[in-house]
Structures are given as structure tokens and as C-alpha cells.
N, CA, C and O atoms as a Tinker XYZ file with bonds, in Angstrom:
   368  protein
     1  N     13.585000  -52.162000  -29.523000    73     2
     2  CA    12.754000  -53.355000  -29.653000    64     1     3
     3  C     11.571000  -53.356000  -28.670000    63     2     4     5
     4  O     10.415000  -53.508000  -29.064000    81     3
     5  N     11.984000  -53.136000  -27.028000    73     3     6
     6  CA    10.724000  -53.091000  -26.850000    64     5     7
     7  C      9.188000  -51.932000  -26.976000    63     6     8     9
     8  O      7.988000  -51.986000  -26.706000    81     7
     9  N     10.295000  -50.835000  -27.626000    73     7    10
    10  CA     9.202000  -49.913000  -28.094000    64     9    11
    11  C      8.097000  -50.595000  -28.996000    63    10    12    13
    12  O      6.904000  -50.293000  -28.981000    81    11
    13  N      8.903000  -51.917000  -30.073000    73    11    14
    14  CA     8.049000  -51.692000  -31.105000    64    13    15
    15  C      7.211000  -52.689000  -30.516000    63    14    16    17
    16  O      6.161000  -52.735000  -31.157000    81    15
    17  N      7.223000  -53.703000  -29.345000    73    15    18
    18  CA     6.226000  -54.641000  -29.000000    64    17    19
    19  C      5.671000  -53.798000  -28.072000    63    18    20    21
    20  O      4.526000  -54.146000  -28.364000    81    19
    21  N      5.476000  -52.900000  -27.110000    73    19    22
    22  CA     4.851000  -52.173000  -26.743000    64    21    23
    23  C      3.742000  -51.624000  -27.895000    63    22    24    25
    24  O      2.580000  -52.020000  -27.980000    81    23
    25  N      4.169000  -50.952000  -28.471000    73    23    26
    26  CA     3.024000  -50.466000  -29.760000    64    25    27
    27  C      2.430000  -51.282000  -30.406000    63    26    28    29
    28  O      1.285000  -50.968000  -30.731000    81    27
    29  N      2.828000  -52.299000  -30.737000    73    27    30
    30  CA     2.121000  -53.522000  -31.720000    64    29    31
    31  C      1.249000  -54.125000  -30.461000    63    30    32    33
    32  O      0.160000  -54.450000  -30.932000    81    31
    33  N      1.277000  -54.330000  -29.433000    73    31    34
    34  CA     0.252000  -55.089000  -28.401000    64    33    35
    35  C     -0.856000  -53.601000  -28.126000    63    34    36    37
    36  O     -2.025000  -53.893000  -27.878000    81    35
    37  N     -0.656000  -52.739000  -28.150000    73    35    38
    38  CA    -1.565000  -51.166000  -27.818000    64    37    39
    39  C     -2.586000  -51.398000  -28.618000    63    38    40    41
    40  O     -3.769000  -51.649000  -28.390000    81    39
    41  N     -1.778000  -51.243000  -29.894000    73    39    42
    42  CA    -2.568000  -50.495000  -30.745000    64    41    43
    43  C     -3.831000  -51.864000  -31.444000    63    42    44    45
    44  O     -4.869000  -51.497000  -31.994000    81    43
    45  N     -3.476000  -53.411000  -31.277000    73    43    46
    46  CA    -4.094000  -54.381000  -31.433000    64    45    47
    47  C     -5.002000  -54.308000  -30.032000    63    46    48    49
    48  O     -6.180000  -54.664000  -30.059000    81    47
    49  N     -4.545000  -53.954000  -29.139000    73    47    50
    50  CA    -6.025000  -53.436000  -28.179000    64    49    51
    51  C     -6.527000  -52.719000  -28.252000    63    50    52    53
    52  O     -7.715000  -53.032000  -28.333000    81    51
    53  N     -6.320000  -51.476000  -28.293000    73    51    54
    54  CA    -7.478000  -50.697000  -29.009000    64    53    55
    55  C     -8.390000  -50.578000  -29.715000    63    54    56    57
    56  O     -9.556000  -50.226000  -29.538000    81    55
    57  N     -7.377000  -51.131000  -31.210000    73    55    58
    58  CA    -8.216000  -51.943000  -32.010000    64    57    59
    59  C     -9.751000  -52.704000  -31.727000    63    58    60    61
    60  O    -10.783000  -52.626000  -32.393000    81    59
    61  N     -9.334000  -53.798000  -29.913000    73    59    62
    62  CA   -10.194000  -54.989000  -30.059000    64    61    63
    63  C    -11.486000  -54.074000  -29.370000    63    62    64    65
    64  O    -12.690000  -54.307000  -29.474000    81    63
    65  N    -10.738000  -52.844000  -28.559000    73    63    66
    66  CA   -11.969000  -52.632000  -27.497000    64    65    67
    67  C    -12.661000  -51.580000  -28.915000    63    66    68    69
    68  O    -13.796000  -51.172000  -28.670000    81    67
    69  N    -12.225000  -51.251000  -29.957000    73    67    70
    70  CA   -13.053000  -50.515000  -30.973000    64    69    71
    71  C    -13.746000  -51.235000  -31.690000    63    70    72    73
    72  O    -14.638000  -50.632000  -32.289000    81    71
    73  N    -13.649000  -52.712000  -31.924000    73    71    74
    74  CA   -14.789000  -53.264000  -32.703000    64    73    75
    75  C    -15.971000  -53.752000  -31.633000    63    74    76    77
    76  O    -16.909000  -54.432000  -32.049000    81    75
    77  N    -15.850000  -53.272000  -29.895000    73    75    78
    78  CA   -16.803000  -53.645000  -29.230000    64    77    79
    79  C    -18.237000  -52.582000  -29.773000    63    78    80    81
    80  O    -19.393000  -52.905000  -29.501000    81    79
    81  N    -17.928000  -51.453000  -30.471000    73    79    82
    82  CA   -18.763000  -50.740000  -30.736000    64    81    83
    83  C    -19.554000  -50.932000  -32.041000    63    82    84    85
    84  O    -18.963000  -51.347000  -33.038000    81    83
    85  N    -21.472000  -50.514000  -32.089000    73    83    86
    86  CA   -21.464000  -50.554000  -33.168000    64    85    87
    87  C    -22.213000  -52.227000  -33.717000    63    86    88    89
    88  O    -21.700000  -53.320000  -33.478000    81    87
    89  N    -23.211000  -52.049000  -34.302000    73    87    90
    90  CA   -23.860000  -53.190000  -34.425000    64    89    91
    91  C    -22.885000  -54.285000  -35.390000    63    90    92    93
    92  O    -21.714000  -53.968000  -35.598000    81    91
    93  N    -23.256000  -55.159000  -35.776000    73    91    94
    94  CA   -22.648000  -56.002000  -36.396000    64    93    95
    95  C    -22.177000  -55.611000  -38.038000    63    94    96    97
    96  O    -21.123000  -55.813000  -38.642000    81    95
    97  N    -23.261000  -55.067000  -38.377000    73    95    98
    98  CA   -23.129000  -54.390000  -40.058000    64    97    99
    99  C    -22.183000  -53.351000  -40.080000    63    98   100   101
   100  O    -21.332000  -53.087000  -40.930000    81    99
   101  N    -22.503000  -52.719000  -38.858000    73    99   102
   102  CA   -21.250000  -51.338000  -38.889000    64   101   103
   103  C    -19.800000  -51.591000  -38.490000    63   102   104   105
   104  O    -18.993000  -50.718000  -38.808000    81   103
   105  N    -19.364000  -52.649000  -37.848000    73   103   106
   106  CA   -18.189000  -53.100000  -37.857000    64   105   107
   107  C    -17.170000  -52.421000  -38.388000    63   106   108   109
   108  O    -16.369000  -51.701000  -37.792000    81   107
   109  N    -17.238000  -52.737000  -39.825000    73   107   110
   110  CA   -16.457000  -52.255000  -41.362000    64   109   111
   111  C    -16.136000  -51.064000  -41.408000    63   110   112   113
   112  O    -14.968000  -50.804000  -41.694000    81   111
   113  N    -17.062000  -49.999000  -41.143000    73   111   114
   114  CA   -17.107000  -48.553000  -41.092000    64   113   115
   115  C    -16.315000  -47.967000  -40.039000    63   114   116   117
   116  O    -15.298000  -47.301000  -40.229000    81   115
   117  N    -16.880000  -48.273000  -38.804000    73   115   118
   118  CA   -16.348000  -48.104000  -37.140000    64   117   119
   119  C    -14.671000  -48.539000  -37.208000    63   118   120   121
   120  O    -13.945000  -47.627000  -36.812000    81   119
   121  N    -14.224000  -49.313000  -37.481000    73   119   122
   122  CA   -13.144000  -49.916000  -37.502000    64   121   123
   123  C    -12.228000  -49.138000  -38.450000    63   122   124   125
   124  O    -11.265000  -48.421000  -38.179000    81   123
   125  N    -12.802000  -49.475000  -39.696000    73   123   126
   126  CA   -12.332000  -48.237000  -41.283000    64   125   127
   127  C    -11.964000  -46.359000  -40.269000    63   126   128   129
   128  O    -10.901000  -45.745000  -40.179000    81   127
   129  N    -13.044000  -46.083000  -39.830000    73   127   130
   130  CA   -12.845000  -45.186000  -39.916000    64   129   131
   131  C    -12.142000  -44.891000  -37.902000    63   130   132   133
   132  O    -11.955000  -43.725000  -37.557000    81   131
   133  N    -12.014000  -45.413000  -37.437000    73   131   134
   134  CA   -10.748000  -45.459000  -36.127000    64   133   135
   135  C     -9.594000  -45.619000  -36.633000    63   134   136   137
   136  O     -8.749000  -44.922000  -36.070000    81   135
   137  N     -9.124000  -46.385000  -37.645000    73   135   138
   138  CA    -7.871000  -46.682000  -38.431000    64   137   139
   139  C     -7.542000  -45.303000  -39.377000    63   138   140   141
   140  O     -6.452000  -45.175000  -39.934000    81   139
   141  N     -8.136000  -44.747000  -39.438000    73   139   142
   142  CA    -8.070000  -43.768000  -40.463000    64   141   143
   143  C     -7.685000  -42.292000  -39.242000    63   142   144   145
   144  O     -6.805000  -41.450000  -39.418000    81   143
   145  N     -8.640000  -42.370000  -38.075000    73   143   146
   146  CA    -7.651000  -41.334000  -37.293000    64   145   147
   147  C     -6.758000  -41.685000  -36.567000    63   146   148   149
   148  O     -6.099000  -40.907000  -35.877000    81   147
   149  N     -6.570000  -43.193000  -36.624000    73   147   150
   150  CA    -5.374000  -43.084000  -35.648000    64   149   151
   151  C     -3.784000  -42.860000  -36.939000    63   150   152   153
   152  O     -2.586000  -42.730000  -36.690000    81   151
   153  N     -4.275000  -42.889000  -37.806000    73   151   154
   154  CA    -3.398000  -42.338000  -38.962000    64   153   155
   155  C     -2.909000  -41.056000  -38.918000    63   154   156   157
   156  O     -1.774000  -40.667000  -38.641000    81   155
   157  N     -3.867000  -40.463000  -39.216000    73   155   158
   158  CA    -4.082000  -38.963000  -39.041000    64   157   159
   159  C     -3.308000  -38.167000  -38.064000    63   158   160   161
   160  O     -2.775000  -37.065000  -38.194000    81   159
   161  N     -3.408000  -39.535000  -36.360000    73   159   162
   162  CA    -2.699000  -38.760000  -35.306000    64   161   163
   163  C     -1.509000  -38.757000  -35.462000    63   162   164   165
   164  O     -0.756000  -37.799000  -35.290000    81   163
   165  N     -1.176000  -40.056000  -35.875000    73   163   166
   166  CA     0.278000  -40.263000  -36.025000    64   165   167
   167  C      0.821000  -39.012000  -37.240000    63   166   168   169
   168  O      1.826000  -38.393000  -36.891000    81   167
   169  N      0.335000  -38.706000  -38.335000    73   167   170
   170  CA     0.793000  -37.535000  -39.169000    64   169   171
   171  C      0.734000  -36.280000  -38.335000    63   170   172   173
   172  O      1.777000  -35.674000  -38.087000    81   171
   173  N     -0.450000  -35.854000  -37.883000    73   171   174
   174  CA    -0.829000  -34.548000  -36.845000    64   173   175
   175  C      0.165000  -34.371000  -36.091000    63   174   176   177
   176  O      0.872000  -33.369000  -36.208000    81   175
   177  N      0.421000  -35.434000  -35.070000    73   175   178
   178  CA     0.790000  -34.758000  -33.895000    64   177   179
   179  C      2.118000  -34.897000  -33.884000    63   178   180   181
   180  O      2.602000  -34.671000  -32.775000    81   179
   181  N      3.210000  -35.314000  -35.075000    73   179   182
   182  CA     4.309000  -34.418000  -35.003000    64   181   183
   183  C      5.195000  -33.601000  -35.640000    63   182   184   185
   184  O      6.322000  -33.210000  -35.336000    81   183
   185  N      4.465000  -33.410000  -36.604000    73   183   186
   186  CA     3.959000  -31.936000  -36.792000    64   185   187
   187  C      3.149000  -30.733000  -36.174000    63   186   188   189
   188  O      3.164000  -29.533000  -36.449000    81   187
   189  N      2.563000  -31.332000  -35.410000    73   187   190
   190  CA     1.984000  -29.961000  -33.699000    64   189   191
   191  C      3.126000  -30.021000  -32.989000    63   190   192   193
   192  O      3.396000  -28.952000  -32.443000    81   191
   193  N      3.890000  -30.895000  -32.805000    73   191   194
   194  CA     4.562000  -30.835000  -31.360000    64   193   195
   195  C      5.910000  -30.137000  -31.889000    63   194   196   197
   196  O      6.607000  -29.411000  -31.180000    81   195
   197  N      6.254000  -30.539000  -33.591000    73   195   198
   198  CA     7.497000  -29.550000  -33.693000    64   197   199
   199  C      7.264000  -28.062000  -33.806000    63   198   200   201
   200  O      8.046000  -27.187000  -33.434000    81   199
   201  N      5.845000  -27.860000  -34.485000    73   199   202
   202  CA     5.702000  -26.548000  -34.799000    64   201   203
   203  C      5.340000  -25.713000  -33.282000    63   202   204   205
   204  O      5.657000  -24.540000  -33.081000    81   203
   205  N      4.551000  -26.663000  -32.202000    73   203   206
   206  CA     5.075000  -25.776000  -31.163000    64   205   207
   207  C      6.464000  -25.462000  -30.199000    63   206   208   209
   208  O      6.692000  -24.583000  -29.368000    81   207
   209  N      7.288000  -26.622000  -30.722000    73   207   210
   210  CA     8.269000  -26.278000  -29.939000    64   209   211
   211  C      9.127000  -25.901000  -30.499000    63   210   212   213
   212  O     10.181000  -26.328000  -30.028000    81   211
   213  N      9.306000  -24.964000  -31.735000    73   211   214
   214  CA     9.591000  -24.359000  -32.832000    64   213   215
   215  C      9.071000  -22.779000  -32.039000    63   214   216   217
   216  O      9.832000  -22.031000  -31.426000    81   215
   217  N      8.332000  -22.669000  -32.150000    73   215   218
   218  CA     7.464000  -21.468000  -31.850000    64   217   219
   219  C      7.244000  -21.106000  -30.387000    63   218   220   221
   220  O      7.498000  -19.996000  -29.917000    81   219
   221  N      6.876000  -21.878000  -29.879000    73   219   222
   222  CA     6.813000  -21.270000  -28.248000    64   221   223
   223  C      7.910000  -22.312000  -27.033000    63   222   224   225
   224  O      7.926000  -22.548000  -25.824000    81   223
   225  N      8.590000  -22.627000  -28.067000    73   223   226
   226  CA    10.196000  -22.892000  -27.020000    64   225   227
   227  C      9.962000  -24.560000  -26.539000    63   226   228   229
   228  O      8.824000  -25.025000  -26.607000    81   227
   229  N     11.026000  -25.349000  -26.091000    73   227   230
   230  CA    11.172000  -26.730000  -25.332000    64   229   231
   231  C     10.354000  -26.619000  -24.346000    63   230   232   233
   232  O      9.520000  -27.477000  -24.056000    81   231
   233  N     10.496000  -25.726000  -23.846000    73   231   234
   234  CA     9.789000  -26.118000  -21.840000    64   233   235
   235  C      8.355000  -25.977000  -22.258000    63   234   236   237
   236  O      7.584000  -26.924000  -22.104000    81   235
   237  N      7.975000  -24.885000  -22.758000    73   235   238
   238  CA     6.064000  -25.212000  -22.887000    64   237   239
   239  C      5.836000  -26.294000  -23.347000    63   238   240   241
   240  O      5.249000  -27.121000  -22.648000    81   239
   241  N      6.210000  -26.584000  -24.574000    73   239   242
   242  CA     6.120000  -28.110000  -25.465000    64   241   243
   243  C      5.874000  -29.176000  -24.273000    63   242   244   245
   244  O      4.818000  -29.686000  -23.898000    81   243
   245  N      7.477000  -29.382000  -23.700000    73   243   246
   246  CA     7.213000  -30.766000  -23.114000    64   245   247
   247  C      6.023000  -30.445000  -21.623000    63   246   248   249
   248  O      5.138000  -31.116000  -21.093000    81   247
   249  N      6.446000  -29.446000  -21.444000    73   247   250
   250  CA     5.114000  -29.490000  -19.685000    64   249   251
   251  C      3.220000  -29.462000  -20.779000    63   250   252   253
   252  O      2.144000  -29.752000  -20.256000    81   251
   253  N      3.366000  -29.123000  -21.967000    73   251   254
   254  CA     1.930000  -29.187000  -22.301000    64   253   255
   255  C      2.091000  -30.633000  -22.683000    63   254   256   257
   256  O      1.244000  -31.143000  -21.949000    81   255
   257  N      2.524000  -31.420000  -23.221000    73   255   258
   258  CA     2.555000  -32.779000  -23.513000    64   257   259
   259  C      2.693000  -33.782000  -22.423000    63   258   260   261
   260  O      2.325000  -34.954000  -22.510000    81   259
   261  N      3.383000  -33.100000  -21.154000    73   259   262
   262  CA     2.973000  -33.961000  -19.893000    64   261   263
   263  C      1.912000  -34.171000  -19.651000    63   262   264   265
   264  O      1.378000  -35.259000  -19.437000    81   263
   265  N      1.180000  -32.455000  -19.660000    73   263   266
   266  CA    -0.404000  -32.582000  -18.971000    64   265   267
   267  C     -1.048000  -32.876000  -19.862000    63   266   268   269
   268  O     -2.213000  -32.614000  -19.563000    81   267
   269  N     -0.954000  -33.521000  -21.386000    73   267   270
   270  CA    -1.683000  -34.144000  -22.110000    64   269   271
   271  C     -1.244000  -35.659000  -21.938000    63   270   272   273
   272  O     -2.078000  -36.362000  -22.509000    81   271
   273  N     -0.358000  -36.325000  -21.427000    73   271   274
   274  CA    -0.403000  -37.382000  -21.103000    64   273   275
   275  C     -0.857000  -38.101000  -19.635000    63   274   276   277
   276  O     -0.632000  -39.214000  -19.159000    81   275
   277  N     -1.671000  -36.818000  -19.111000    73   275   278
   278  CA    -2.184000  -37.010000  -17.939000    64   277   279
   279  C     -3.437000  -37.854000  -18.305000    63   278   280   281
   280  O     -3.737000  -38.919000  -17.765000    81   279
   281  N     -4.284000  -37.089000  -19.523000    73   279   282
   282  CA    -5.040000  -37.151000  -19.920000    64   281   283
   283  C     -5.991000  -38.973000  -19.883000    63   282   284   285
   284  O     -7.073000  -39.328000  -19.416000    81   283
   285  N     -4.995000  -39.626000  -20.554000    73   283   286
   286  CA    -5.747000  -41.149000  -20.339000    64   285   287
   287  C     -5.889000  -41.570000  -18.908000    63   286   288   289
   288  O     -6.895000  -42.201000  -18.583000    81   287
   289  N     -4.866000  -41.241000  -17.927000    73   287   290
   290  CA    -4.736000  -41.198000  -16.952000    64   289   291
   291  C     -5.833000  -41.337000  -15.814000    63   290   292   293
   292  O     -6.137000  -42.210000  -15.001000    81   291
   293  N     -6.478000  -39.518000  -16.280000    73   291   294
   294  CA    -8.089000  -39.266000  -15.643000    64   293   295
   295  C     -8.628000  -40.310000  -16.456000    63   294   296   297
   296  O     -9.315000  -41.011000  -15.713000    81   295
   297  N     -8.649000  -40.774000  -17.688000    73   295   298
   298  CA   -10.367000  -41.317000  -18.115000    64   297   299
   299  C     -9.720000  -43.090000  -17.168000    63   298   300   301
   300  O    -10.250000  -43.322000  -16.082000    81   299
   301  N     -9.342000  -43.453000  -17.356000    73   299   302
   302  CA    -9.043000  -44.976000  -16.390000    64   301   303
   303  C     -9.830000  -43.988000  -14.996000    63   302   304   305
   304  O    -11.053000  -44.068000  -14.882000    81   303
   305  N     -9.426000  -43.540000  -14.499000    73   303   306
   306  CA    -9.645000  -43.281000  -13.204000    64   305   307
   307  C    -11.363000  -43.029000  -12.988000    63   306   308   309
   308  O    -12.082000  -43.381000  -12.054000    81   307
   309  N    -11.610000  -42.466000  -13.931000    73   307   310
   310  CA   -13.108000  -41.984000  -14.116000    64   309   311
   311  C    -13.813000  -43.313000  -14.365000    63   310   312   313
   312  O    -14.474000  -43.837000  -13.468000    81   311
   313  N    -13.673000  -43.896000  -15.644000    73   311   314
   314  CA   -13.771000  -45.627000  -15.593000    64   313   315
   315  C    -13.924000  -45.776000  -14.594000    63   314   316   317
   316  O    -14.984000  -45.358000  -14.128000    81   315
   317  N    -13.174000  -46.302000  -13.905000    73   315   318
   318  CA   -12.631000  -46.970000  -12.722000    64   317   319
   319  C    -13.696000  -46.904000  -11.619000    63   318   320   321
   320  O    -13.993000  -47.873000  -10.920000    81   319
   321  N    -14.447000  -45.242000  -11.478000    73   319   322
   322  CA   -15.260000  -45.250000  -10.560000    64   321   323
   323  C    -16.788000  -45.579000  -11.071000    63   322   324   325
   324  O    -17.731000  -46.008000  -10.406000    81   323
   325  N    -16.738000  -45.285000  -12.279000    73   323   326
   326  CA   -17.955000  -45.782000  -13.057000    64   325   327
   327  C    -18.395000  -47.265000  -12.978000    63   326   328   329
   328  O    -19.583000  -47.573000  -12.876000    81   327
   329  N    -17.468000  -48.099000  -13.025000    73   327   330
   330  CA   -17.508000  -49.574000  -12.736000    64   329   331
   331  C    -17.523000  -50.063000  -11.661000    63   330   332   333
   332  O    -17.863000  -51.226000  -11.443000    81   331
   333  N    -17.034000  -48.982000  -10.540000    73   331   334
   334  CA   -17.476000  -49.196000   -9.028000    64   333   335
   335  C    -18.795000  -49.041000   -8.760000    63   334   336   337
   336  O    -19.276000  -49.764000   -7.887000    81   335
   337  N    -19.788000  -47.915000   -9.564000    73   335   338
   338  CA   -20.643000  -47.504000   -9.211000    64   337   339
   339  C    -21.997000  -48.412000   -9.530000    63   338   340   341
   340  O    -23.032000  -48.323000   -8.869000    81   339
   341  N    -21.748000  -49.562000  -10.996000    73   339   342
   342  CA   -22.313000  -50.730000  -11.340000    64   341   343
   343  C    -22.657000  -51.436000  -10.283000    63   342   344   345
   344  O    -22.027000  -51.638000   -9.245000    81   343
   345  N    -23.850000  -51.851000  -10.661000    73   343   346
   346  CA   -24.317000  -53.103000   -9.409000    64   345   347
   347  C    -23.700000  -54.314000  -10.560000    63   346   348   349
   348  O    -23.637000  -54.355000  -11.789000    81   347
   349  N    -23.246000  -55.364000   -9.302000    73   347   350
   350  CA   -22.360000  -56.167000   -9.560000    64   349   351
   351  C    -23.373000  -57.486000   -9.582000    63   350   352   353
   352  O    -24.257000  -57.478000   -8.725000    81   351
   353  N    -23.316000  -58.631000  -10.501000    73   351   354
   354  CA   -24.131000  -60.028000  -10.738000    64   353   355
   355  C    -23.259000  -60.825000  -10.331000    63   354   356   357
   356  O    -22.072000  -60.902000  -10.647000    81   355
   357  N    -24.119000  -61.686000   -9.308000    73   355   358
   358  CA   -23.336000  -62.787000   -8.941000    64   357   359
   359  C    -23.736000  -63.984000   -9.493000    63   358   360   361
   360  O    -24.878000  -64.379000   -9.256000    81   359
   361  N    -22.749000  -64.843000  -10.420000    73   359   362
   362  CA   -22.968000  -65.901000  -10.551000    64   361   363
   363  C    -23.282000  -66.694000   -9.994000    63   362   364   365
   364  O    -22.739000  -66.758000   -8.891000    81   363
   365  N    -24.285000  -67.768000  -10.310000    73   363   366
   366  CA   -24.755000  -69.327000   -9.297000    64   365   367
   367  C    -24.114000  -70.343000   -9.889000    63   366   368
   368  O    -24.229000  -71.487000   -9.449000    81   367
């Protein structure tokens, strides 16, 4: 159970920060077509992850899927300094 409210709150954020992109007309498209790979990933990637750990054994599999879950990891962090690096507005 709480897997599936974990995923249902994600993936409705993602969602929100993907319609920040993209003028108003393109909405439809931008949105259409983020929904369409996050489809895709969900078919893709497990089917990659059995066929590699099928093929080049458990231990590569899971240590390459660690250091791919490093991955969001760095971009927050990179963010993170990018938004430090913003000059900041102070409200009156």
C-alpha cells in the first residue's frame, strides 16, 4: 500500500512540474507526449533489467541500477546549486 501512494503522489508531480513547460497551446502535446514515455519506461526498463540480469549475472544488474539511481540524486544537487547561484528578490 504504501508503494502504491508513493507512486500515485510522484508521478502526479512530475506530471505538475511537466506542464510548467511550453507555451499555453503546447500544453496538450508536452504533456501527451511525457505520458507516452513515461509508458514506454515502464515497458523498457523491465525488460532491460531482466535481459541484463539474464545475461551478465545479479551483481552487475543491481550495482548498475544503484549507480543509475544515483542519477536523480546528482541533478537535485546540481539544481540545488543552480538556485543558489540565482540572485534572490526581496519582497516589500
Amino acid at each position: 500500500m504504501p508503494c502504491q501512494l508513493a507512486s500515485s503522489v510522484v508521478i502526479n508531480v512530475i506530471n505538475s512540474f511537466a506542464s510548467k513547460y511550453g507555451l499555453q497551446n503546447e500544453k496538450g502535446a508536452i504533456l501527451g507526449i511525457f505520458r507516452s514515455l513515461q509508458a514506454l519506461a515502464r515497458a523498457i526498463g523491465p525488460l532491460t533489467a531482466s535481459f541484463a540480469y539474464w545475461s551478465i549475472g545479479e551483481k552487475a544488474t543491481y550495482i548498475i541500477g544503484s549507480l543509475g539511481l544515483l542519477c536523480p540524486l546528482l541533478i537535485l544537487v546540481n539544481v540545488q546549486h543552480r538556485l543558489r547561484a540565482l540572485p534572490m528578490k526581496i519582497a516589500k
